[in-house]
C-alpha positions as CSV (number, residue, x, y, z in Angstrom):
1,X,8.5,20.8,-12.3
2,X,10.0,24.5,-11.2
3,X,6.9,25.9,-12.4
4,X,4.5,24.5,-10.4
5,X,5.9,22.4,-7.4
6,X,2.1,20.6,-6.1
7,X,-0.1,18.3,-8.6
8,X,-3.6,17.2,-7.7
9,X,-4.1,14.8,-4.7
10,X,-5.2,11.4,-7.0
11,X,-6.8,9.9,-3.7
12,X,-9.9,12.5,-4.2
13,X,-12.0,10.2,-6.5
14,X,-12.6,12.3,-9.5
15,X,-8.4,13.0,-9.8
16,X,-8.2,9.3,-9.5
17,X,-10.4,8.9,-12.6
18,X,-9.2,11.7,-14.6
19,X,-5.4,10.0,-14.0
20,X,-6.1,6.5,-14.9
21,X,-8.4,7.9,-18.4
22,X,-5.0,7.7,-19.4
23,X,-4.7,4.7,-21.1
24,X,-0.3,4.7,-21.0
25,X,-0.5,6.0,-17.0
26,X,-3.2,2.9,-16.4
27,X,-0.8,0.6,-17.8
28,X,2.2,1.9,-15.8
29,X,-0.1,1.6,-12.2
30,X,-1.3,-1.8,-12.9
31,X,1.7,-3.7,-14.3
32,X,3.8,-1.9,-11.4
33,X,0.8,-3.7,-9.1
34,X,0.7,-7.0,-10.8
35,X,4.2,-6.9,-11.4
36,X,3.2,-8.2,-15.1
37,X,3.6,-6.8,-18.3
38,X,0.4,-5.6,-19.1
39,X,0.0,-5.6,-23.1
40,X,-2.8,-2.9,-23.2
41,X,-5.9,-2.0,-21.1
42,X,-9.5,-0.6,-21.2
43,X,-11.0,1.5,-18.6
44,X,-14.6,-0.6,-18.4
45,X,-17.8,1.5,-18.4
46,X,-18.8,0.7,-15.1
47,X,-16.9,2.9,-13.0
48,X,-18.8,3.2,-9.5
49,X,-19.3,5.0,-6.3
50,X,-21.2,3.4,-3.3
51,X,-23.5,6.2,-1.9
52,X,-25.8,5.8,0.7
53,X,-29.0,6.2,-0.7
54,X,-31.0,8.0,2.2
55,X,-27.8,10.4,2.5
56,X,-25.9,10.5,-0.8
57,X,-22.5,9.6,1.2
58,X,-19.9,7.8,-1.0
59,X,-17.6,5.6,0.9
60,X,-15.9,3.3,-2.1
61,X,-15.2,4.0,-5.6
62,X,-14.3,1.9,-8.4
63,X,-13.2,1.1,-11.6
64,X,-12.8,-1.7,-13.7
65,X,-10.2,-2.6,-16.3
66,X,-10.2,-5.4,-18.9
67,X,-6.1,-6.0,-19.7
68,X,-4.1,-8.1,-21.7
69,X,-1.2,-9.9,-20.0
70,X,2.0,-10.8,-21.2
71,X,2.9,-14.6,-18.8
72,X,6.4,-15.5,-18.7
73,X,5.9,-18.2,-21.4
74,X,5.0,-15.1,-23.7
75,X,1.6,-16.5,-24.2
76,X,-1.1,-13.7,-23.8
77,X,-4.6,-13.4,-21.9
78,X,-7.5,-11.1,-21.1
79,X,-7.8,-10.6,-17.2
80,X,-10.1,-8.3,-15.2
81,X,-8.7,-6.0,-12.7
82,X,-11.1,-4.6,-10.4
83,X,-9.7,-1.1,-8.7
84,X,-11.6,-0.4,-5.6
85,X,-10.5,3.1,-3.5
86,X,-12.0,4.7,0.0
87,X,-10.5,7.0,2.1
88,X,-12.6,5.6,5.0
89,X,-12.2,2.1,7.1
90,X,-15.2,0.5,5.0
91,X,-17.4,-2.5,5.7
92,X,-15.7,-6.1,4.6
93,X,-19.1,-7.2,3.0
94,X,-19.0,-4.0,0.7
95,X,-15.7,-5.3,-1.2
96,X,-17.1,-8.3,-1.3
97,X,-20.8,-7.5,-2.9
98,X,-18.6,-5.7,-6.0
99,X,-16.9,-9.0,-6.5
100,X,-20.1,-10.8,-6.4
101,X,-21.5,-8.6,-9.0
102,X,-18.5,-9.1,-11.4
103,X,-18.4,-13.0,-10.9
104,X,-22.4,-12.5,-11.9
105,X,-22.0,-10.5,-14.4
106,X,-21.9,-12.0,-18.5
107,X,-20.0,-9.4,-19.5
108,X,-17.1,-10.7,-18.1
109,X,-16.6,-14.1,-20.1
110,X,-14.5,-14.9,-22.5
111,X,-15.2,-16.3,-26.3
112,X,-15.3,-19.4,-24.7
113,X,-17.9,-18.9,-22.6
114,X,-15.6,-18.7,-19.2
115,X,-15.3,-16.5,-16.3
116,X,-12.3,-14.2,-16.7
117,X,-10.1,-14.4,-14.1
118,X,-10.0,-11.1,-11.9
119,X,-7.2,-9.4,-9.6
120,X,-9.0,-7.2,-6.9
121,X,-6.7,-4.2,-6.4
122,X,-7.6,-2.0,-2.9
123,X,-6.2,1.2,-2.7
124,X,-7.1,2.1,0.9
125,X,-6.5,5.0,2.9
126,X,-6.4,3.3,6.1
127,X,-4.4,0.7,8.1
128,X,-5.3,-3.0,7.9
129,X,-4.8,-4.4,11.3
130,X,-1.2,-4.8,12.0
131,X,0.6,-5.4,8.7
132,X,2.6,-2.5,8.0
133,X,3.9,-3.5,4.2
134,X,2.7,-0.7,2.2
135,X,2.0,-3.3,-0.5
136,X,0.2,-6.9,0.3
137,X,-0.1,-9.5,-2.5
138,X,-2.4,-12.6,-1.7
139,X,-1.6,-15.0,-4.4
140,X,-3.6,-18.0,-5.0
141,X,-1.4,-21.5,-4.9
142,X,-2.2,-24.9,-6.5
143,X,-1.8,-27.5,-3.7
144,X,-2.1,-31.1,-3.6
145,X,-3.0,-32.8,-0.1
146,X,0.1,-32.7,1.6
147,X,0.5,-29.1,0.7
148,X,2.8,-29.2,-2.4
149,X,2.8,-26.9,-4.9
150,X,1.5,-28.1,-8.3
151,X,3.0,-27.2,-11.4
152,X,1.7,-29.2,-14.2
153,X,-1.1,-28.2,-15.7
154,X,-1.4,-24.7,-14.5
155,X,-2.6,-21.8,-14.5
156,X,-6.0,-23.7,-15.3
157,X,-8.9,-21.9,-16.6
158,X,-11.7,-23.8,-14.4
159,X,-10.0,-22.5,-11.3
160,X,-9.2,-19.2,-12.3
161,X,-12.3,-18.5,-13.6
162,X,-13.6,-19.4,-9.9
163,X,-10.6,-17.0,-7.3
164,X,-9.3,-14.3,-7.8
165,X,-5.9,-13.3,-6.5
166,X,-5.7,-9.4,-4.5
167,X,-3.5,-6.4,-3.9
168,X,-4.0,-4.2,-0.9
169,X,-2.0,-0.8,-0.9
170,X,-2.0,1.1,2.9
171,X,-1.7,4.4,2.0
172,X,-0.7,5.4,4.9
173,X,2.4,3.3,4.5
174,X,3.6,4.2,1.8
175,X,5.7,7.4,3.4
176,X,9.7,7.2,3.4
177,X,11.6,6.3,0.4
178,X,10.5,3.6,-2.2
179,X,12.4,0.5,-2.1
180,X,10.9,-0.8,-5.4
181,X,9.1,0.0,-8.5
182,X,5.8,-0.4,-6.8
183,X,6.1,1.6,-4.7
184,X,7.8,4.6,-6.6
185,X,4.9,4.9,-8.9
186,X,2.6,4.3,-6.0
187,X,4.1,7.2,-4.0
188,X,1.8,9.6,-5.7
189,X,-0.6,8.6,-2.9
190,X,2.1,9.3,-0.1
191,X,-0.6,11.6,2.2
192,X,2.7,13.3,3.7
193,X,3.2,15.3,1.2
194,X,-0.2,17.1,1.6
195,X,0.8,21.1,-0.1
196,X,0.3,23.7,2.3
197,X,-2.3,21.9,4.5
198,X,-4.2,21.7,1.7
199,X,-5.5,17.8,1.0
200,X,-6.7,19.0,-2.4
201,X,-2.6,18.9,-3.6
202,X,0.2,17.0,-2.5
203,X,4.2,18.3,-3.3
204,X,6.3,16.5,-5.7
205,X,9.1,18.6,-4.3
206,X,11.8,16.1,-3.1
207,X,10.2,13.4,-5.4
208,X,12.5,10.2,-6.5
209,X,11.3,10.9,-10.0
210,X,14.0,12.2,-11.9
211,X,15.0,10.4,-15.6
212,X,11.7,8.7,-15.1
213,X,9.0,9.1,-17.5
214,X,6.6,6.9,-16.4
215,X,6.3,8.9,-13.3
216,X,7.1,12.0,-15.4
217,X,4.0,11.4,-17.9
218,X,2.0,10.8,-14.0
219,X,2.7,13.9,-12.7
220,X,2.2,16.1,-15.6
221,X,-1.3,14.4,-15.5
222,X,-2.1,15.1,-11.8
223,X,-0.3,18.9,-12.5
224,X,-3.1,19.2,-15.5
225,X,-6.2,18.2,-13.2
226,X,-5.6,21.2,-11.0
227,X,-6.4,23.5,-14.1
228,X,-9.7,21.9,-14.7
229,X,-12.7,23.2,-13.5
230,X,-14.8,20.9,-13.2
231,X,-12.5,18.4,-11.4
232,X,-11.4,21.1,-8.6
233,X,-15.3,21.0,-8.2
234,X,-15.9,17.2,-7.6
235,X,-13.3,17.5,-5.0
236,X,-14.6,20.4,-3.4
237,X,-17.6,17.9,-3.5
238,X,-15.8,15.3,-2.1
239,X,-14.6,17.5,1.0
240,X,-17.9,18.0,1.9
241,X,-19.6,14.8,1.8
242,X,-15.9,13.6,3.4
243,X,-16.3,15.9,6.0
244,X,-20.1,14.9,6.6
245,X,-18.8,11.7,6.9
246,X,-16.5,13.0,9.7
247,X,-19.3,14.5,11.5
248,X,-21.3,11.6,11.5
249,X,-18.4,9.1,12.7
250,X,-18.5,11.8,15.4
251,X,-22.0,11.8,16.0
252,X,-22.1,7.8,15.8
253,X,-19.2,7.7,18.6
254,X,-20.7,10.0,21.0
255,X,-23.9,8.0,20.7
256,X,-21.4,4.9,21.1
257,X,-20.0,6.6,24.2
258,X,-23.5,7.3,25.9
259,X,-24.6,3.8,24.9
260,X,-21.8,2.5,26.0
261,X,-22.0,4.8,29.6
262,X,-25.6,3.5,30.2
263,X,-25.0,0.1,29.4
264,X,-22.4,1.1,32.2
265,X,-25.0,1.9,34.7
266,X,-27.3,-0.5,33.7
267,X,-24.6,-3.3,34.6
268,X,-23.9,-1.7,37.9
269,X,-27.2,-1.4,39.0
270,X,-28.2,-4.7,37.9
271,X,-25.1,-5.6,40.2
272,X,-26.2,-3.9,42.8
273,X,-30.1,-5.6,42.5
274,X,-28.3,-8.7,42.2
275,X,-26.7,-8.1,45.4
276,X,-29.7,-6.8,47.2
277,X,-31.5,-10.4,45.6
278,X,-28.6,-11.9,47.7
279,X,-29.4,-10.3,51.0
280,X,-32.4,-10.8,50.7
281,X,-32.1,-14.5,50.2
282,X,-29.9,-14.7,52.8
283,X,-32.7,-12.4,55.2
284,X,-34.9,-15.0,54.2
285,X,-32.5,-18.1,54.6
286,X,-32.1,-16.7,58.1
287,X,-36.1,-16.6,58.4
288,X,-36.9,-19.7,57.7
289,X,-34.4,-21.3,59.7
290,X,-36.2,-19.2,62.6
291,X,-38.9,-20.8,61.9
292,X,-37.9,-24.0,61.9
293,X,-36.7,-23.4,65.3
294,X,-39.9,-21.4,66.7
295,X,-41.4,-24.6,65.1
296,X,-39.2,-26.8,67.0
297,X,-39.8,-25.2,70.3
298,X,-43.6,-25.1,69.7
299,X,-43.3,-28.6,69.5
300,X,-41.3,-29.3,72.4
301,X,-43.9,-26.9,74.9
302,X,-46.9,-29.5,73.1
303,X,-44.8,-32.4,74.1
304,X,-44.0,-30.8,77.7
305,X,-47.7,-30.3,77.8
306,X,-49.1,-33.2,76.9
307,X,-46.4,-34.9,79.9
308,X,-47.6,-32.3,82.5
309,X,-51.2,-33.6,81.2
310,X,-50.4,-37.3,81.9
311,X,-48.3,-36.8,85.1
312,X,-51.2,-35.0,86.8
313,X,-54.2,-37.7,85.2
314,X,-51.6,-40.0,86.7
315,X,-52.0,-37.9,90.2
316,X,-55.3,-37.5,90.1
317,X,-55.6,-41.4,89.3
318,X,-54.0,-42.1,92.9
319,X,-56.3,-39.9,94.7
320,X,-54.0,-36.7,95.0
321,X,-55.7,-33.1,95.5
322,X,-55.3,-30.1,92.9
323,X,-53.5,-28.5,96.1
324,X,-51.1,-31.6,96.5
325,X,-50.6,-31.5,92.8
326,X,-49.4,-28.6,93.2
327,X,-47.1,-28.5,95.7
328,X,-45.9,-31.6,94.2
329,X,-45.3,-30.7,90.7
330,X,-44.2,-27.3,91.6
331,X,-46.6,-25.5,90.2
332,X,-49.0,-22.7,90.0
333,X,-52.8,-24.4,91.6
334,X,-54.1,-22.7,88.9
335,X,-52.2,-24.5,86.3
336,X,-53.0,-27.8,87.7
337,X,-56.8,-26.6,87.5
338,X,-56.8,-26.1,83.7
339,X,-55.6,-29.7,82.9
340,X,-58.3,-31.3,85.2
């Protein structure tokens, strides 16, 4: 350790890989993980990265393992442990279509002709919500209908065949000292420790790892992938597709914001139509009722008309001149002359 104090970052995909090729570091990982003594394990040939396929951008990778596991009773079984790891808050439904393709796939049965059981283990660099635990376990229980555990008869194969328990690890959590052996070995991810503002290398200076040689055999490891080539490429590689990536969450928010800012206006001007609708309800409320009144009045001048009419008929009748009419009624001798 005096001779070189930084070892290759193991969150860059390609370090990742090269570390757990290692079939005695894979091991260590996973059996710290499913607290478990793992027996042995194989690195399956399926190890994936999700790329876009119009862009080429890689947002999860993964790798399978097939393991043997030692239970408590000493009896031994073959288990699948599916490692998925992204740097980026990723889509839910993309975790779950790689879980669908492993409960579809034949290859992972047993000589019985049943489903393995898997363990989905999500190394994330990013916060889940509001948990803060570095480490989160989700363990399947065996219930009966008033909630008690069952015990007899289990683990069962039908039902493990069918879930799956899960391990999430928040990287960004894991700063601070390790409280257990978990999270020791899985402080190798710690992001604080970036070398020289570099996120190609992280410092083991001030590492916990003294007298240990799991996390001895780790580190000489991650020391050896920052003399290879080909690896320092991948992650030069990685940096810029990551940064890509960066550019186009920027991109994608700024549209978000203008979106966002229209939608803005559009609201306050459909307010501000919706209030105008309202005037001009109201205007028209107000006209109507106008003219119901002008229709009221119209109808009281026909109905003081048609009186005037039969008052002077009734005048007339009883011998009275237009002149006396007139004078009579109080009015205008030319108004009496148009009702005769």
């Amino acid at each position: 350790m005096k001779k070189q104090s930084f070892i290759a970052n193991p969150l860059y995909d390609s370090v990742f890989k090269f570390m757990m090729e290692d079939e005695v570091i894979a091991r260590t990982l996973l059996s710290a993980l499913l607290k478990k003594d793992i027996v042995s394990v194989e690195m399956r040939p399926n190890e994936y990265s999700n790329c876009n396929n119009e862009n080429g951008r890689i947002s999860i990778f993964r790798i399978d393992f097939g393991a043997v596991v030692r239970e408590k009773d000493n009896t031994e079984r073959l288990i699948l442990i599916e490692v998925q790891k992204t740097w980026r808050s990723t889509e839910i439904t993309r975790f779950r279509q790689y879980l669908g393709v492993q409960y579809e796939s034949k290859r992972n049965v047993d000589v019985n002709g049943m489903s393995l059981p898997i363990v989905s283990v999500y190394i994330l660099g990013h916060k889940v919500g509001e948990i803060k635990e570095p480490i989160i376990y989700v363990s399947r229980k065996y219930l009966d209908y008033d909630s008690n555990e069952i015990t007899e008869g289990v683990p069962n194969d039908f039902v493990e065949s069918l879930t799956h328990d899960s391990i999430i690890v928040q990287v960004p959590y894991l700063k601070g000292k390790a409280r257990n052996r978990v999270e020791k070995i899985m402080s190798i991810f710690d992001q604080s420790y970036i070398y020289d503002g570099d996120p190609q290398f992280v410092s083991v200076t001030g590492r916990d790892i003294s007298e240990d040689k799991d996390m001895q055999r780790i580190i000489n490891r991650l020391t050896a992938a920052t003399t290879f080539t080909d690896i320092r490429m991948a992650m030069n590689i990685e940096d810029e597709i990551f940064s890509e990536l960066e550019n186009l969450d920027t991109e994608v928010l700024s549209q978000k914001k203008t979106i966002i800012e229209q939608c803005e206006q559009i609201a306050e001007q459909n307010e501000q139509l919706a209030q105008q609708n309202e005037q001009l309800a109201q205007q028209g409320e107000q006209l109507a009722q106008q003219g119901e009144q002008l229709a009221q009045q119209g109808e009281q001048l026909a109905q003081q008309d048609d009186m005037l009419r039969d008052m002077i008929n009734m005048l007339v009748e009883s011998g009275k001149s237009p002149s006396e009419i007139a004078e009579k009624l109080h009015k205008d001798i030319n108004v009496i002359i148009k009702y005769l």
